[in-house]
C-alpha positions as CSV (number, residue, x, y, z in Angstrom):
1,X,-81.2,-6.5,50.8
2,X,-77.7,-5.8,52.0
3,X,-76.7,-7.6,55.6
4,X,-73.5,-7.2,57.2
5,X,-72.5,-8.9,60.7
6,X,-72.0,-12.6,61.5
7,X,-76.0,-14.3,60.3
8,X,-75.9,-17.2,58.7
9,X,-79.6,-17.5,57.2
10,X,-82.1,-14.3,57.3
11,X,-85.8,-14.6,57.2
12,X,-87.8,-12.2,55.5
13,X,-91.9,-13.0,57.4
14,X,-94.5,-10.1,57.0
15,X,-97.5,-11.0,59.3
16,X,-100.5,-8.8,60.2
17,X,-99.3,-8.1,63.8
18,X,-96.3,-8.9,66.1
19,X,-98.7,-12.1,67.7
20,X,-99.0,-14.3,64.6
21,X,-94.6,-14.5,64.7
22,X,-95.0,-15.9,68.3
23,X,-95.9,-18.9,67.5
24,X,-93.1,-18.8,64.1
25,X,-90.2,-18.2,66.7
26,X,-91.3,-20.9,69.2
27,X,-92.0,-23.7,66.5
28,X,-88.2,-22.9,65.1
29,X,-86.7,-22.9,68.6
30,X,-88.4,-25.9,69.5
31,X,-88.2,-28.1,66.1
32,X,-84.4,-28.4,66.9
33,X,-82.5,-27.3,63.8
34,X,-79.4,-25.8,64.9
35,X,-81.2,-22.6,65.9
36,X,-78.4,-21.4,68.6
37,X,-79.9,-17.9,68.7
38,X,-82.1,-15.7,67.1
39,X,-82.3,-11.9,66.6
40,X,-85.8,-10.5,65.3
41,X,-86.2,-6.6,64.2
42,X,-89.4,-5.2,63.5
43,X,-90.3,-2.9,60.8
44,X,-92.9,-0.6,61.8
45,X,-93.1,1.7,58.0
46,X,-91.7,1.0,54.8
47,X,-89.0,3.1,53.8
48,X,-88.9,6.3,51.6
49,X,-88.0,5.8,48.2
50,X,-86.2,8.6,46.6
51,X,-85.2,8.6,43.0
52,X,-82.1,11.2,42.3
């Protein structure tokens, strides 16, 4: 994986639907670790592969 930009950790979580990371983001934000902010994309496919 290629990441451009200003992140200084990325998390890769694959769940079963968008309500099991709920509870992920609001343990991190709450534990207190330095978490300023947090930016969260969702992927709703994989990606076509194509071999040229």
């Amino acid at each position: 994986m290629r990441a451009g930009g200003d992140p200084d950790f990325i998390a890769l979580v694959v769940c079963s639907d968008v309500q099991e990371v709920d509870p992920l983001i609001n343990d991190m934000v709450v534990a207190d670790i330095g978490i300023r902010n947090m930016r969260m994309h969702v992927i709703l496919s994989r990606p076509k592969w194509f071999a040229a």
